[in-house]
ZAMARGU-4260 file (C-alpha; in steps of 0.2 Angstrom, whole numbers, plus 5000, padded with zeros to 4 digits):
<rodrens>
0) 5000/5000/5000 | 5014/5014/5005 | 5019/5013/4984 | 5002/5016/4981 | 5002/5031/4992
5) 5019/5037/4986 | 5015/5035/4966 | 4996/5045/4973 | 5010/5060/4980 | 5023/5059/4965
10) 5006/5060/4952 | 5000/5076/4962 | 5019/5081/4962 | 5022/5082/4943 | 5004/5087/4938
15) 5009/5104/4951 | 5026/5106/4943 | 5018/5103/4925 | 5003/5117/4929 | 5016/5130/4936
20) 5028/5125/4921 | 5013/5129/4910 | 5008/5144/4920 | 5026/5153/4919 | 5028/5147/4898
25) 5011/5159/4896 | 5018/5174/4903 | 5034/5172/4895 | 5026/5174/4880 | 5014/5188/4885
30) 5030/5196/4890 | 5039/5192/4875 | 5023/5196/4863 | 5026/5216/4872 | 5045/5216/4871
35) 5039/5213/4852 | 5029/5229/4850 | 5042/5240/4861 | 5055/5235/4850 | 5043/5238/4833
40) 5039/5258/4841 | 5059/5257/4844 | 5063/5255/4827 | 5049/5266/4820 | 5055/5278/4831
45) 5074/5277/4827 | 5069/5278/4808 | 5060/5295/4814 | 5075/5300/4821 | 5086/5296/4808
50) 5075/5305/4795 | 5074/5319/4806 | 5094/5320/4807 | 5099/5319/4790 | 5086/5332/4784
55) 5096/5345/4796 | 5109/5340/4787 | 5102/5340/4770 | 5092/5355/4772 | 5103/5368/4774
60) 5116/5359/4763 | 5103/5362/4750 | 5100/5381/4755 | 5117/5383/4753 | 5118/5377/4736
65) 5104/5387/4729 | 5112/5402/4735 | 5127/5399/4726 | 5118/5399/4710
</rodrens>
């Protein structure tokens, strides 16, 4: 009977340890689905900034040449 009890223990045992496995795998991925979209804003973000950049650059580079014409 005491392996009866024990394999009863052990099968509540893994069945805990496989519903918090499962428990911490889902909100790895919700975390992971929102690292996801920060990084997506970050890039948009850095393409804005880039943009931005080289058009204070550009722009009065292009000034500059029409007034030398």
């Amino acid at each position: 009977m005491a392996t009866k009890n024990s394999w009863n223990d052990y099968q509540k045992l893994v069945l805990n340890e496989l519903s918090r496995l499962d428990s911490n795998q889902q909100k790895l991925m919700i975390k992971l689905d929102r690292l996801s979209v920060d990084i997506a804003m970050l890039q948009v973000k850095a393409g804005v900034w880039g943009a931005l950049g080289s058009l204070i650059i550009v722009v009065p580079a292009f000034i500059a040449a029409i007034m030398r014409e």
